[in-house]
C-alpha positions, 0 to 999 in steps of 0.5 A, a space after each residue: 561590440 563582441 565583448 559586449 555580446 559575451 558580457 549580455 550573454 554572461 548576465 543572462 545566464 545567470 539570471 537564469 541559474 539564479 532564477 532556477 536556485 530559486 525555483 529549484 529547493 525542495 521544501 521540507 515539511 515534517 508530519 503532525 498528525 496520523 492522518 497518513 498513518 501507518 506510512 507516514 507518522 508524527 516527525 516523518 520528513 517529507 518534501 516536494 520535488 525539486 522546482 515545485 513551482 513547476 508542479 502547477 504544471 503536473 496533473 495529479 494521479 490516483 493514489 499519490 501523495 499530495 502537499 495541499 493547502 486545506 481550506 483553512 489556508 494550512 499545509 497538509 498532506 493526502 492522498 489523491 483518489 478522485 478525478 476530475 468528472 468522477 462519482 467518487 463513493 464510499 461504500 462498505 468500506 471501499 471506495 468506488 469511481 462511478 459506481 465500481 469498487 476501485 482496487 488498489 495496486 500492491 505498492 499502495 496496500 504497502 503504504 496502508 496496510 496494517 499487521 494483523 498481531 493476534 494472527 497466529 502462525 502455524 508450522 505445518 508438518 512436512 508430507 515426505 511424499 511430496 516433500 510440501 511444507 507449510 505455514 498457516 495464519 489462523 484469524 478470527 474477526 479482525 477490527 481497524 484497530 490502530 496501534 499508531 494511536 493508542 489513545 484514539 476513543 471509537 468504536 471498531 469495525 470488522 474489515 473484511 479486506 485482509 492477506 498474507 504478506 510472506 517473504 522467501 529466500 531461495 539459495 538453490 533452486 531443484 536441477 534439471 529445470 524444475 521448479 520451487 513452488 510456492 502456493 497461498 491459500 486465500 479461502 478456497 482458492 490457491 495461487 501458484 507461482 513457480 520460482 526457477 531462479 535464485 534470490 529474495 521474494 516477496 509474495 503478497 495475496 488476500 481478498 482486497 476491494 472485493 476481489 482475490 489478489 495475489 503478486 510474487 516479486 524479485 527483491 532487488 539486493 540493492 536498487 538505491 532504495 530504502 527498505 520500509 522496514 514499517 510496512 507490513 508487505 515485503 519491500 519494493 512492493 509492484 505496481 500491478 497484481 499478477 492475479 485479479 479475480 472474484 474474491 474467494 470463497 471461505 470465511 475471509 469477511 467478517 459482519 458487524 454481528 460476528 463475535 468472534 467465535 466462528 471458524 478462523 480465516 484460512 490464509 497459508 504458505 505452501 512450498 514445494 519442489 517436485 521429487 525432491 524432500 523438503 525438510 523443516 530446516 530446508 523450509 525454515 531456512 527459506 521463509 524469513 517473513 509470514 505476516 497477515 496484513 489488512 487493508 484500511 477501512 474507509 469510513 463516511 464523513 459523520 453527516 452521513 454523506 457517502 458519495 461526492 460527484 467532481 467537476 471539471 478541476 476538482 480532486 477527492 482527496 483522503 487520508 490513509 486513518 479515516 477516523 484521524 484525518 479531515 479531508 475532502 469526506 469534511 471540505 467537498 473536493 478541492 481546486 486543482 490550484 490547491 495541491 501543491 505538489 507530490 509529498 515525497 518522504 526522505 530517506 
């Protein structure tokens, strides 16, 4: 009798790991298309998490990365941005829930931003009496371009929404409790941080989703993750913004009439340390990274269809390339039964 308790006990068990083998696989998908460009691209690998028979369970959250099934019944990977009983809108190419510009936190501008190349870096010149140097980016109108899809015929648009991304390495901080400072000009705004601690940083500000934004960051030396060395913004990239305001004064947006031929963009890089000179070699030896970057611009559907209200188990989903991706602008929000699970790309 006791044996035969231990053998039912023993088979039960492994119905159930056979039962979890089979639910457990990751399936893998490979990306056609650039419809979540720029991060991800034609021959990237992502996958679902392990158990995705599980993620029915899950409910969706703004911003991620979803594997669904199009209403043509094919797999295909977007993004989440509306929620069930939102108005989602798509207005001067931002996006709004129920009426208000939605902001997108800094690790999801590192998934849709994209470099600015005819930005111009410039060396500033040391002021002995501070010891300040600095780094300018002069721009003129910046188009949604896209240099992942160099065969696409469009007409481009000026985006409005753009930064300066710049990483720091700090090897020895001022004595005696003073800080490094670190400045970005966005416009004719300022915004300080003051590092105390040596290390890596990443800094990232601009105007973006009508507001002015800005985040400094410790880059961990090594915290398992993979550098995305294709993102424009420096890596590990948080999920808040340490500054949230009105956006800036100064010539930082661009209308369809502009030429070109007006005044730059001002975005800058100051550093400073208080008392102490700061030389260009010094400076130089700190600054590994100034890039100027720009968000992506959302585009309508071609019907002309700007807002979409959801019901109760529908979600608004979009790809990262408006004018390379058929998403819920083209299908209308979709089913929560539709998404899968969360994309998660391989290393």
């Amino acid at each position: 009798m006791g044996h035969r308790g231990v053998s039912r006990i023993a088979a039960c068990s492994v119905a159930v790991l056979c039962g979890l083998v089979l639910l457990a696989p990751r399936t893998r998908y490979e990306v056609d298309g650039v419809s979540m460009a720029p991060g991800l691209l034609p021959g990237d690998v992502v996958a679902t998490g392990w158990f995705p028979s599980f993620a029915r369970l899950q409910r969706p959250r703004r911003y991620e990365r979803w594997i669904l099934t199009s209403p043509d019944g094919t797999p295909a990977i977007k993004r989440v941005v509306g929620l069930p009983g939102e108005t989602v809108s798509i207005l001067d190419g931002d996006l709004a829930i129920d009426g208000h510009t939605l902001l997108a936190p800094p690790h999801v501008l590192a998934e849709t931003a994209s470099a600015v190349p005819e930005a111009t870096v410039l060396a500033g010149e040391n002021d002995d009496t501070d010891g300040r140097w600095h780094r300018s980016v002069s721009l003129s109108v910046v188009l949604d371009d896209a240099a992942f899809a160099p065969t696409e015929r469009r007409m481009l648009l000026p985006v409005r929404d753009v930064g300066l991304a710049a990483m720091i390495r700090v090897s020895v901080v001022p004595p005696d409790g003073t800080a490094l400072r670190v400045r970005v000009r966005v416009g004719d705004a300022v915004i300080p941080w003051r590092i105390k601690a040596a290390g890596r940083y990443g800094i990232v500000a601009g105007q973006l989703d009508g507001h002015l934004v800005g985040v400094a960051w410790p880059i961990a030396v090594d915290d398992g993750r993979k550098e995305n060395i294709r993102s424009c913004l420096p890596p590990q990239a948080p999920v808040t913004w340490d500054i949230i305001g009105p956006r800036s004064g100064g010539s930082l947006s661009a209308s369809p009439a502009d030429d070109g031929d007006g005044p730059p963009l001002a975005l800058g890089l100051g550093i400073s340390a208080a008392g102490i000179p700061l030389g260009r070699d010094d400076a130089d030896a700190m600054i590994e990274h100034v890039a100027a970057w720009r968000d992506l611009l959302h585009r309508p559907a071609a019907d002309g269809i700007v807002d979409w209200r959801l019901g109760a188990d529908a979600f608004f989903v979009l790809g990262d390339f408006p004018s390379g991706s058929r998403d819920s602008r083209h299908w209308g929000p979709l089913g929560r039964s539709t998404l899968r699970s969360r994309a998660r790309p391989l290393d």
